[in-house]
BATIDREN-875019 format. One record per atom (N, C-alpha, C, O): residue in one letter; x, y, z. Coordinates in steps of 0.001 Angstrom, whole numbers, plus 500000, padded with zeros to 6 digits. Layout:
REM residues N
semi,east,north,up
A,X,Y,Z $
...
REM end
This chain:
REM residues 148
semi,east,north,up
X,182674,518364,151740 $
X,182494,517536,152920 $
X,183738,516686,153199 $
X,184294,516673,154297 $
X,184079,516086,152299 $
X,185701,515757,152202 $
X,186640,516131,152590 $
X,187311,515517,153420 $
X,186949,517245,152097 $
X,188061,518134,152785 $
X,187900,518593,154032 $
X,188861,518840,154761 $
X,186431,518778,154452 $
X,186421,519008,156185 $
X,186792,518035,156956 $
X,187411,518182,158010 $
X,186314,516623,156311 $
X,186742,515486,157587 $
X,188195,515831,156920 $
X,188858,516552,157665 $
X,188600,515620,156162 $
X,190768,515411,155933 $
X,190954,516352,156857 $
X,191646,515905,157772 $
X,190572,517692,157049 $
X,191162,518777,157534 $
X,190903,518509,159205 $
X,191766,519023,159917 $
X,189973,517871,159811 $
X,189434,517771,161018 $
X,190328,516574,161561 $
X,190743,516319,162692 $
X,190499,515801,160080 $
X,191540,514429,161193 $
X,192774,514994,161132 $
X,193522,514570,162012 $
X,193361,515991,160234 $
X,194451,516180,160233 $
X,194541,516993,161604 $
X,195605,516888,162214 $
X,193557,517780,162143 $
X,193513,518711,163186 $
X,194055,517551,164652 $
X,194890,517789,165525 $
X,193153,516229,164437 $
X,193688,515662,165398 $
X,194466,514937,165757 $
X,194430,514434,166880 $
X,195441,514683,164819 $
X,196647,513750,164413 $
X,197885,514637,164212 $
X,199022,514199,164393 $
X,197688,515596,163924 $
X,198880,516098,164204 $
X,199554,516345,165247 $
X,200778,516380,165128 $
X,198875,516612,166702 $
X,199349,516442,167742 $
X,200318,515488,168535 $
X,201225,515605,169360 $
X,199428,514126,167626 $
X,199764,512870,167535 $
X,201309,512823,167405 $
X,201999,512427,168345 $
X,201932,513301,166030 $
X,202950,512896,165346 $
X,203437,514547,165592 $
X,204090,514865,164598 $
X,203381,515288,166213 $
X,204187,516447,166983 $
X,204823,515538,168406 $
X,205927,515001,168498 $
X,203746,515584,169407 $
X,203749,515522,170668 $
X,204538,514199,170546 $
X,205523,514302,171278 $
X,204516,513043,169949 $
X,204959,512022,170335 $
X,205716,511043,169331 $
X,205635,509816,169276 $
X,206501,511945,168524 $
X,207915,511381,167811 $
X,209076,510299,168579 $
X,209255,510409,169792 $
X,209290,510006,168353 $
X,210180,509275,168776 $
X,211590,509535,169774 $
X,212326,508699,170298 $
X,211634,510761,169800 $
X,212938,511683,170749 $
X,212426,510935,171878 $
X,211575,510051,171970 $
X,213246,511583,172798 $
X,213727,510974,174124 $
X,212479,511905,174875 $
X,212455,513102,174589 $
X,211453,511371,175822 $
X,210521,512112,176554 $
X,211046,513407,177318 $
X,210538,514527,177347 $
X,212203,512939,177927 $
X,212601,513889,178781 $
X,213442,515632,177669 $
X,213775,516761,178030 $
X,213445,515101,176681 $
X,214383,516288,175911 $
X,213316,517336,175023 $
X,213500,518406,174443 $
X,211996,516371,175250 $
X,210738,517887,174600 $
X,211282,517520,172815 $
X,210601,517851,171844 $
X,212058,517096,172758 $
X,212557,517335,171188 $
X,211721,516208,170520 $
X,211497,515160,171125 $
X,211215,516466,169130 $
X,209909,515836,168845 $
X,211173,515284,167247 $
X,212321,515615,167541 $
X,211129,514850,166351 $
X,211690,514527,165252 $
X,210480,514057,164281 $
X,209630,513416,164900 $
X,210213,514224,162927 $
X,209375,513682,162327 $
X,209127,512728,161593 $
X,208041,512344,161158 $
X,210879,512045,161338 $
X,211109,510930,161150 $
X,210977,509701,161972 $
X,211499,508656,161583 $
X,210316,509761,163073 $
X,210129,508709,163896 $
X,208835,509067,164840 $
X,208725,509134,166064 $
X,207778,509294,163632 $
X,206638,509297,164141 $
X,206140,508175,165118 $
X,206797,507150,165298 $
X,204963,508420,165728 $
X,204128,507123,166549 $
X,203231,506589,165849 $
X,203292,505359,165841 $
X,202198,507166,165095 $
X,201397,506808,164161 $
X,202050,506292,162744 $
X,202827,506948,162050 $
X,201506,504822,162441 $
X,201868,504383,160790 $
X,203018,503834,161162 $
X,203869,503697,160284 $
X,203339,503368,162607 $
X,204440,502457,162447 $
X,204041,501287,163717 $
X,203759,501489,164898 $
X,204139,500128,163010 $
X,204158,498763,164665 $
X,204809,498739,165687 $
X,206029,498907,165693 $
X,204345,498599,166373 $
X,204979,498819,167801 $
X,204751,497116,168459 $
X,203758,496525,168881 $
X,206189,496728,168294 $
X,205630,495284,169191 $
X,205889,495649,170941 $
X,206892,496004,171559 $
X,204698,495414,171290 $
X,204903,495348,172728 $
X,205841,494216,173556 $
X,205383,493084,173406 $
X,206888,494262,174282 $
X,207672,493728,175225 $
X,207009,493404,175922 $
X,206397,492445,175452 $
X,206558,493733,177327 $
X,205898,493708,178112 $
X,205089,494613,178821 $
X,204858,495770,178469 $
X,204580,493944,180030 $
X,203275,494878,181004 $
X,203998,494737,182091 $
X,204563,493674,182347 $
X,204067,495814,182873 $
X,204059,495723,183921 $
X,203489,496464,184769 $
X,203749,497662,184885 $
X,202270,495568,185770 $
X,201311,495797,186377 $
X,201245,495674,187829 $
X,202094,494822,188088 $
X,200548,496166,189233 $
X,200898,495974,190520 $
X,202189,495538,191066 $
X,202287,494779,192030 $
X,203346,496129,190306 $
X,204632,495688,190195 $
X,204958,494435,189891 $
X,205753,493850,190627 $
X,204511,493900,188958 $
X,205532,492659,188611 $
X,204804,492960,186929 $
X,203799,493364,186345 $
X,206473,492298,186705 $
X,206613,492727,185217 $
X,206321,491587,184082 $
X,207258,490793,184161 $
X,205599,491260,183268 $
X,204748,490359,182370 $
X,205448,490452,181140 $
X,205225,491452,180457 $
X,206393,489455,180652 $
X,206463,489118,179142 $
X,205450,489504,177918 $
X,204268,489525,178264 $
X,205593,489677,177153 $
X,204862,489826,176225 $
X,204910,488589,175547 $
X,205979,487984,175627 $
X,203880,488013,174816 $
X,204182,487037,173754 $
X,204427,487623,172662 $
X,203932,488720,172402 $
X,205323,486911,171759 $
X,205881,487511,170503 $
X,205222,487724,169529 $
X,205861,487870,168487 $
X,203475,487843,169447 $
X,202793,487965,168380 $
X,201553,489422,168879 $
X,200531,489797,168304 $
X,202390,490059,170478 $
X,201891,490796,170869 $
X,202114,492375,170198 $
X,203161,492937,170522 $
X,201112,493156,169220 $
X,201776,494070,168910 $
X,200550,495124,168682 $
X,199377,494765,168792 $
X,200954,496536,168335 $
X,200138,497503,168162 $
X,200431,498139,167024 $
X,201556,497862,166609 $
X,199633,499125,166169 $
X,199178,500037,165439 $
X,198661,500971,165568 $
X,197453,500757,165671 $
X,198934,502111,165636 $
X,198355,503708,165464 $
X,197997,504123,164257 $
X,198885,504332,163430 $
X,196951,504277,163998 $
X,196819,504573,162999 $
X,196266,506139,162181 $
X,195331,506660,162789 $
X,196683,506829,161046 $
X,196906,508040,161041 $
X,195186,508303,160732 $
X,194878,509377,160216 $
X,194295,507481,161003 $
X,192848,507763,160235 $
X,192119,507888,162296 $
X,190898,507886,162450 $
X,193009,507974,163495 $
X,192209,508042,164586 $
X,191536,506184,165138 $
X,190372,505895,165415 $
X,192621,505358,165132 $
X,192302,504100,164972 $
X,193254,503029,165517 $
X,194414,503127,165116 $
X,193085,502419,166029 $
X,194236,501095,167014 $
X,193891,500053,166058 $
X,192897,499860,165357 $
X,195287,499269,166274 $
X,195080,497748,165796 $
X,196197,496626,166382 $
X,197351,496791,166777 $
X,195428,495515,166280 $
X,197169,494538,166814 $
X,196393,493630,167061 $
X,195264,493245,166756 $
X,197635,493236,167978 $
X,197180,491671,168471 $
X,197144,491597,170009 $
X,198139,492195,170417 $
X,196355,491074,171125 $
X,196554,491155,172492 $
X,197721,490053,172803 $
X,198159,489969,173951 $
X,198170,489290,171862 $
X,198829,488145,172737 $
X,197971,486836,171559 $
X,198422,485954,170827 $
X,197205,487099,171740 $
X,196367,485414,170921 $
X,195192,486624,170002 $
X,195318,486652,168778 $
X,194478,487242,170436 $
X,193718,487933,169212 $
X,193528,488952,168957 $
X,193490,489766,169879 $
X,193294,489450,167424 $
X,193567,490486,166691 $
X,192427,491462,167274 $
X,191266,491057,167341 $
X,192821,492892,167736 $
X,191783,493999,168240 $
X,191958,495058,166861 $
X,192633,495112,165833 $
X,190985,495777,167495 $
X,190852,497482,167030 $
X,190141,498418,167949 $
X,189734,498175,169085 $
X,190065,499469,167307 $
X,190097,500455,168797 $
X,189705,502009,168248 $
X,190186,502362,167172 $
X,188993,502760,168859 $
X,189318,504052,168405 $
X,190463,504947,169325 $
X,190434,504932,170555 $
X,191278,505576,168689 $
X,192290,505837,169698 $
X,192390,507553,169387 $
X,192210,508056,168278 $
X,192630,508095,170297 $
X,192796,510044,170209 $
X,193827,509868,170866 $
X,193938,509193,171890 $
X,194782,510571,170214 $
X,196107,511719,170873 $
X,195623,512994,171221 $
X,195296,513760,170315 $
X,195517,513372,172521 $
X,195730,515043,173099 $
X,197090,515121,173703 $
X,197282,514344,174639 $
X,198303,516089,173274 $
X,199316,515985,173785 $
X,200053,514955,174120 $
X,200578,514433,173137 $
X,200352,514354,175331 $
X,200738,512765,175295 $
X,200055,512073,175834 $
X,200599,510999,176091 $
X,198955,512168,176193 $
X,197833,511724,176208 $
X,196471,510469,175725 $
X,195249,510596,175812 $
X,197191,509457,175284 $
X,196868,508131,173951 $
X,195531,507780,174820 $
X,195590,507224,175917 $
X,194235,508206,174139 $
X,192989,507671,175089 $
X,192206,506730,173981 $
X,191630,507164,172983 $
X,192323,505156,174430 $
X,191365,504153,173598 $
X,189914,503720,174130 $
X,189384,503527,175224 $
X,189512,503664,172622 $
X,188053,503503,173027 $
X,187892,502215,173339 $
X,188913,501647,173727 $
X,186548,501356,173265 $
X,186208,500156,173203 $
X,186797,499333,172666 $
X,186291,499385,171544 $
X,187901,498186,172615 $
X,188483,497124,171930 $
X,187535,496006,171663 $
X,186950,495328,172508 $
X,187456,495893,170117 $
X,186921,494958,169154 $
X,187850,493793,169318 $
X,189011,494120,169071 $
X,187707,492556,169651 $
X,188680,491463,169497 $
X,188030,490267,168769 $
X,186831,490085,168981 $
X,188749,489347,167852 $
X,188472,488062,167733 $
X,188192,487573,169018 $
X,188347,488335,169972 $
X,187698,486104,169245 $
X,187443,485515,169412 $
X,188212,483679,169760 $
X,187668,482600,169992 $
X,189422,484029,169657 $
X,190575,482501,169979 $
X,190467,482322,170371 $
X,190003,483139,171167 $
X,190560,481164,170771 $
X,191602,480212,172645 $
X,192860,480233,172290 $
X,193245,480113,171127 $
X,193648,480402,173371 $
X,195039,480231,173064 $
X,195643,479599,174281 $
X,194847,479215,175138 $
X,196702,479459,174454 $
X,196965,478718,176157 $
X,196679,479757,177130 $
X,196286,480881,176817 $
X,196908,479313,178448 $
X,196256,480170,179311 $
X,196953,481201,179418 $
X,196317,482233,179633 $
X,198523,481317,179311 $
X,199672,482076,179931 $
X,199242,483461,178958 $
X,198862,484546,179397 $
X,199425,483071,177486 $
X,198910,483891,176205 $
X,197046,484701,176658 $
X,196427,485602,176090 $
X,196865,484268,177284 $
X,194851,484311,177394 $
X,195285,485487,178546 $
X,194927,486654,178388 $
X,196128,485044,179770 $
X,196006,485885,180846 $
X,196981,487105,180891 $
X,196972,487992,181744 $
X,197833,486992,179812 $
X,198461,488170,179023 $
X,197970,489365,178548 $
X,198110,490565,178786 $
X,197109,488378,177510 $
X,195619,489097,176446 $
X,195075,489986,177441 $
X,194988,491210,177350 $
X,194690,489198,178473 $
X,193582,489866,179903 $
X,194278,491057,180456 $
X,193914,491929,181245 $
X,194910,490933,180089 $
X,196344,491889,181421 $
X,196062,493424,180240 $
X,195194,494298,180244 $
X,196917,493240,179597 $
X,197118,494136,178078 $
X,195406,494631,177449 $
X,195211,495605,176721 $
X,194590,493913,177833 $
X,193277,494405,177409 $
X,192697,495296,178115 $
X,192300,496390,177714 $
X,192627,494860,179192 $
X,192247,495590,180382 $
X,193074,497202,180601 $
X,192474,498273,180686 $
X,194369,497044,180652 $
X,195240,498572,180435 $
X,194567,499356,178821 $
X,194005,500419,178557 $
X,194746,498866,178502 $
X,194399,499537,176590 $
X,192616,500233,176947 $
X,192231,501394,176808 $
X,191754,498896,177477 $
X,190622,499636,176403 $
X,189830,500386,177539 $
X,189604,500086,178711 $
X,189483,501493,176750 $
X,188299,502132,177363 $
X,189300,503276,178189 $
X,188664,504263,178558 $
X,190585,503290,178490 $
X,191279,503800,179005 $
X,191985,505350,178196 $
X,191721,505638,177029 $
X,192824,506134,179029 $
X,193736,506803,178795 $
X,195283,507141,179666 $
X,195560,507427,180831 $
X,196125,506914,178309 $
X,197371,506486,179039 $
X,198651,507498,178791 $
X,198658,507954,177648 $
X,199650,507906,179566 $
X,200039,508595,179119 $
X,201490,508305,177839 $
X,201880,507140,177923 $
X,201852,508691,177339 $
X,202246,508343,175719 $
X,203939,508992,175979 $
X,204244,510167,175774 $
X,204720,508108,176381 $
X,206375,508420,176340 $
X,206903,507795,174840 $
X,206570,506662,174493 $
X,207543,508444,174211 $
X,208542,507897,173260 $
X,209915,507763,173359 $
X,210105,508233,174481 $
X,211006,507434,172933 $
X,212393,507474,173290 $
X,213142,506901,172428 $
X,212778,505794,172824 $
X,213892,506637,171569 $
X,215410,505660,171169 $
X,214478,504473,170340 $
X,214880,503319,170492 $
X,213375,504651,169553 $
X,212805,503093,168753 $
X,211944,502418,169987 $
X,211611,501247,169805 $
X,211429,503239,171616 $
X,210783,502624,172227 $
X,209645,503479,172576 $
X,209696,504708,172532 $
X,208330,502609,173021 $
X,207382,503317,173708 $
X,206670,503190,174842 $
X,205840,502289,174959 $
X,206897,504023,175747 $
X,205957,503720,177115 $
X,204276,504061,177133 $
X,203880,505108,176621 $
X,203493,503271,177648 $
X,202149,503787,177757 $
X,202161,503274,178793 $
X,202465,502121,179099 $
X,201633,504599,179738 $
X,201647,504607,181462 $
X,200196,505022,181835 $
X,199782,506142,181535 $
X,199326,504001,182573 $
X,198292,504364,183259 $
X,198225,505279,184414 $
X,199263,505603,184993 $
X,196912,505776,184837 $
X,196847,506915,185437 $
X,197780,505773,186861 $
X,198602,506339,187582 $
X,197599,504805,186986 $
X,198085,504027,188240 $
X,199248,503576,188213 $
X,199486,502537,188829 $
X,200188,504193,187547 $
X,201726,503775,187502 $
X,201940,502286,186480 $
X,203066,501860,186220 $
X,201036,501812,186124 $
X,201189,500291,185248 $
X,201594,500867,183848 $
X,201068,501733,183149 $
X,202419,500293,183721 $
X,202712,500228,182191 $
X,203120,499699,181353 $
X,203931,498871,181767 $
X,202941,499669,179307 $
X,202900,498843,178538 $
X,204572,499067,177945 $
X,204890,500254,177866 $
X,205174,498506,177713 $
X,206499,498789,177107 $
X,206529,498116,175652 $
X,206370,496916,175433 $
X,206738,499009,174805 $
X,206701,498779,173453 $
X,207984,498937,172315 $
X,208828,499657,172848 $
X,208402,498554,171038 $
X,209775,498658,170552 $
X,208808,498776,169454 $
X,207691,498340,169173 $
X,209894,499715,168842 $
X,209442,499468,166948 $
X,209929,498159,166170 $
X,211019,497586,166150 $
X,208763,497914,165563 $
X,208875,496184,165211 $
X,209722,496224,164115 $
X,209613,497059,163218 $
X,210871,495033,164167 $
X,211479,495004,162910 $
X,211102,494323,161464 $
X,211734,494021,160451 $
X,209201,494210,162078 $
X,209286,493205,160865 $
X,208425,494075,159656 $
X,207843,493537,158715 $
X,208483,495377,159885 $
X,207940,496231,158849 $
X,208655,496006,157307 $
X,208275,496676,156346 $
REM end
């Protein structure tokens, strides 16, 4: 029973860490040293109905190789179920604490929550960066965090 789920997540994660290495989107070239999954991704910013949103610096994400999101929205810590199909990053329901934080951080959180959950986005990698683009042109801009 074991080895079927290993073999079934491996079925769906590998796509994951094929399709969306770290190469440049436009060059198809995938590398396996700069997977998407098992590494932080601090998010930069959102940018939504065209105008572009700071990130706060405690804003960040996790892929995780078990089919699983994690981070922070800005002020509180989520999780998520997350599937890779091709480039394709589709999250389930986001679990969050519970903070107050100032409003700027809160309406950040709101911004970045709202794109992430329940959604599917499409999944660019490039140069240590990552795009996640909604079906509506909005998107999350992400860097590999240096504080691994």
């Amino acid at each position: 029973m074991k080895r079927t789920k290993a073999t079934a997540a491996l079925a769906l994660l590998l796509p994951l860490a094929v399709a969306c290495g770290a190469a440049p989107a436009h060059s198809g070239a995938v590398t396996e040293d700069q997977p998407l999954t098992g590494v932080e991704w601090r998010v930069v910013s959102v940018t939504a109905e065209g105008a572009t949103h700071p990130a706060p610096s405690s804003a960040r994400l996790l892929l995780n190789d078990d089919g699983t999101a994690a981070g922070n929205l800005g002020c509180n810590g989520f999780s998520a179920p997350a599937t890779l199909r091709g480039d394709h990053l589709t999250f389930g329901r986001l679990r969050t604490t519970r903070m107050a934080c100032d409003e700027a951080r809160m309406a950040f959180e709101r911004l970045l929550g709202g794109l992430l959950g329940g959604h599917t986005l499409t999944a660019a990698p490039g140069h240590g960066n990552l795009t996640l683009t909604t079906r509506h042109g909005d998107h999350v801009n992400l860097t590999r965090s240096t504080t691994e």
